[in-house]
VONU-549770 format. One record per residue (C-alpha): residue number from 1; residue in three letters; x, y, z. Coordinates in steps of 0.25 Angstrom, whole numbers, plus 5000, padded with zeros to 4 digits. Layout:
N
 num residu    x    y    z
 NUM    ALA    X    Y    Z
...
END
This chain:
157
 num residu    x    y    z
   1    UNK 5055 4548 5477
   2    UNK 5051 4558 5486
   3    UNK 5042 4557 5498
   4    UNK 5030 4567 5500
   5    UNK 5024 4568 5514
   6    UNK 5011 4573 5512
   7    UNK 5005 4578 5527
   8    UNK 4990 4577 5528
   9    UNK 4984 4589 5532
  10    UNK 4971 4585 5541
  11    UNK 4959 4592 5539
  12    UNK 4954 4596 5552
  13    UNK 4941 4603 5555
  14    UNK 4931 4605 5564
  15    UNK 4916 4604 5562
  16    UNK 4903 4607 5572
  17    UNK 4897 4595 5579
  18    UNK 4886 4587 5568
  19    UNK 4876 4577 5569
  20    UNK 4886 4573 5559
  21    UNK 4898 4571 5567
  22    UNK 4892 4569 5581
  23    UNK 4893 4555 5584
  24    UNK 4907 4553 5576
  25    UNK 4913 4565 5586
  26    UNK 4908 4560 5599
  27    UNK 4913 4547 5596
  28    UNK 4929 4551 5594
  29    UNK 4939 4543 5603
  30    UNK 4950 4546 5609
  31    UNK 4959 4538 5616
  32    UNK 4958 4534 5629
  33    UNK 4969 4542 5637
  34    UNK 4964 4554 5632
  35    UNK 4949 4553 5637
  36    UNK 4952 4558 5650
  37    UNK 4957 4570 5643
  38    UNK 4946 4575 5635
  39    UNK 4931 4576 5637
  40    UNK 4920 4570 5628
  41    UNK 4916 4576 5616
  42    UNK 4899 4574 5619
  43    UNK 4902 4581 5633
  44    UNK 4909 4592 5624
  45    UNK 4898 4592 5613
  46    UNK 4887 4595 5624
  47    UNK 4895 4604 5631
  48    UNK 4895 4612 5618
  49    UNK 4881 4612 5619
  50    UNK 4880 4618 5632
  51    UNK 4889 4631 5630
  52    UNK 4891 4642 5619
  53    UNK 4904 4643 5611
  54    UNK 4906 4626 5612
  55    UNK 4911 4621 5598
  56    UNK 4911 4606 5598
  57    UNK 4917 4602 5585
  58    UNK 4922 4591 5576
  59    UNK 4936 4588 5573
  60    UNK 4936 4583 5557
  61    UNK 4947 4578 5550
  62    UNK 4940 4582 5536
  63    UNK 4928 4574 5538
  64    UNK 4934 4564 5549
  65    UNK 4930 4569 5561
  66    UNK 4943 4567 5570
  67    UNK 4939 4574 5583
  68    UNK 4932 4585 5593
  69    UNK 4935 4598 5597
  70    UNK 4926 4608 5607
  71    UNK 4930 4622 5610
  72    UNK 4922 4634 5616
  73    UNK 4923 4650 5617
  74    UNK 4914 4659 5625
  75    UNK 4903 4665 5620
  76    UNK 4908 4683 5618
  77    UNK 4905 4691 5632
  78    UNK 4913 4679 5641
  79    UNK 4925 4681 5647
  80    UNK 4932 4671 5642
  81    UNK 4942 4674 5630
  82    UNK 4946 4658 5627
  83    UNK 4941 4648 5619
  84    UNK 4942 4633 5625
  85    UNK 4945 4620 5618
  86    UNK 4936 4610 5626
  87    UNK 4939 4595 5619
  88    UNK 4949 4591 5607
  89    UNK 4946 4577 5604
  90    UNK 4952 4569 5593
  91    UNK 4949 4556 5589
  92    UNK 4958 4545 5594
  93    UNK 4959 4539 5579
  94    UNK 4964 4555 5574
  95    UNK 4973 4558 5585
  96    UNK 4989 4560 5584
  97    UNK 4985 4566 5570
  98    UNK 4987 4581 5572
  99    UNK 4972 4582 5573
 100    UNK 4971 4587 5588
 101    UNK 4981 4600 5584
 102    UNK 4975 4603 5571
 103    UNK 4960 4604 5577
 104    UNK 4967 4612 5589
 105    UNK 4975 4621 5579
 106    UNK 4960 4623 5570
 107    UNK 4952 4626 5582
 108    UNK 4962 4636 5589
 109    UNK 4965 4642 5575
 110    UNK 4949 4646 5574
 111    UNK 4948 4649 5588
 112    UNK 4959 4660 5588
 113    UNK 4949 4666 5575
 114    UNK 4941 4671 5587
 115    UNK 4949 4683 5591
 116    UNK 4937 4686 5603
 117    UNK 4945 4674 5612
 118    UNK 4961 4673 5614
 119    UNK 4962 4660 5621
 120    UNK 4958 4644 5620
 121    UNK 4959 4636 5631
 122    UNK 4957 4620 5633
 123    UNK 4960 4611 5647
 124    UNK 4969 4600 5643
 125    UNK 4972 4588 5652
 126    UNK 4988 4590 5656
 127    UNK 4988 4573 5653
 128    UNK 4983 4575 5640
 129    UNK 5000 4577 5634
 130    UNK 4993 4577 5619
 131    UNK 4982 4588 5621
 132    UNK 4995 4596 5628
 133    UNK 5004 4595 5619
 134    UNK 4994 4599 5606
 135    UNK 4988 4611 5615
 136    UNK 5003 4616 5619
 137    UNK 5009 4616 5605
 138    UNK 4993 4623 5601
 139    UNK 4998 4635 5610
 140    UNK 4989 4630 5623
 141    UNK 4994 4633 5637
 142    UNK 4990 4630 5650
 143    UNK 4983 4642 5658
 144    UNK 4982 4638 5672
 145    UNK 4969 4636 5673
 146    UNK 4962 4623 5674
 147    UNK 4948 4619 5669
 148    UNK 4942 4609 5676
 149    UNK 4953 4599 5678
 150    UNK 4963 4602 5666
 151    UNK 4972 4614 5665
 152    UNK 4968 4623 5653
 153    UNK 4976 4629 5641
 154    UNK 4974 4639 5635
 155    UNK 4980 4646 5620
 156    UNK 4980 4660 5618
 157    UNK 4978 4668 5603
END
């Protein structure tokens, strides 16, 4: 007899803030340790609010939703040439399943489509050993700067 090993590819997607999906999103849990490290996900919805070029979006796992994930660019005619991931949050229940690197590979595969911009940044706390470790093998480094209390790492394309 032989044994097949069938690998269960996830389907990850991403899709816009809804009446729909509102209340489940804002209600993911993470675990304790790590909410010192990230910010909440109704703070991030408003701030989207406030500026142009904020995307808040829902993490699915085809229809379970699984997570959140913000990122920003600048509107054309700014100096800046980056874009900024501001808050990857995966449900407590979901994490340690590869979803966290798959929704990270997605968004800086489509990001990179944007040929206008050469750089993505996020600030990352340096006690958050999980975070560092997905960023660094994602191509992240850290620049030097700091932004507000963390240091900031960026990936170039």
């Amino acid at each position: 007899m032989i044994n097949i090993i069938l690998e269960v590819i996830n389907l990850v997607l991403f899709k816009e803030i809804s009446e729909e999906n509102y209340s489940k999103v804002i209600n993911l849990e993470i675990n304790d340790f790590q909410k010192t490290f990230v910010g909440g996900i109704v703070d991030a919805i408003e701030e989207s609010k406030k500026h142009e070029g904020f995307f808040p979006l829902v993490i699915y796992d085809d229809e379970i939703i699984i997570g959140f994930l913000m990122y920003n660019n600048y509107p054309e005619g700014t100096t800046n040439d980056k874009y900024w991931i501001r808050v990857i949050i995966i449900d407590k229940k979901y994490q340690n399943r590869g979803y966290g690197k798959i929704a990270m590979e997605i968004i800086i595969d489509e990001i990179k489509k944007d040929k206008k911009h050469n750089k993505i940044y996020l600030c990352v706390e340096k006690d958050n050993k999980i975070a560092l470790s997905l960023y660094k093998k994602l191509g992240f480094v850290f620049n030097g700067r700091i932004f507000g209390n963390q240091p900031v790492m960026e990936l170039k394309y």
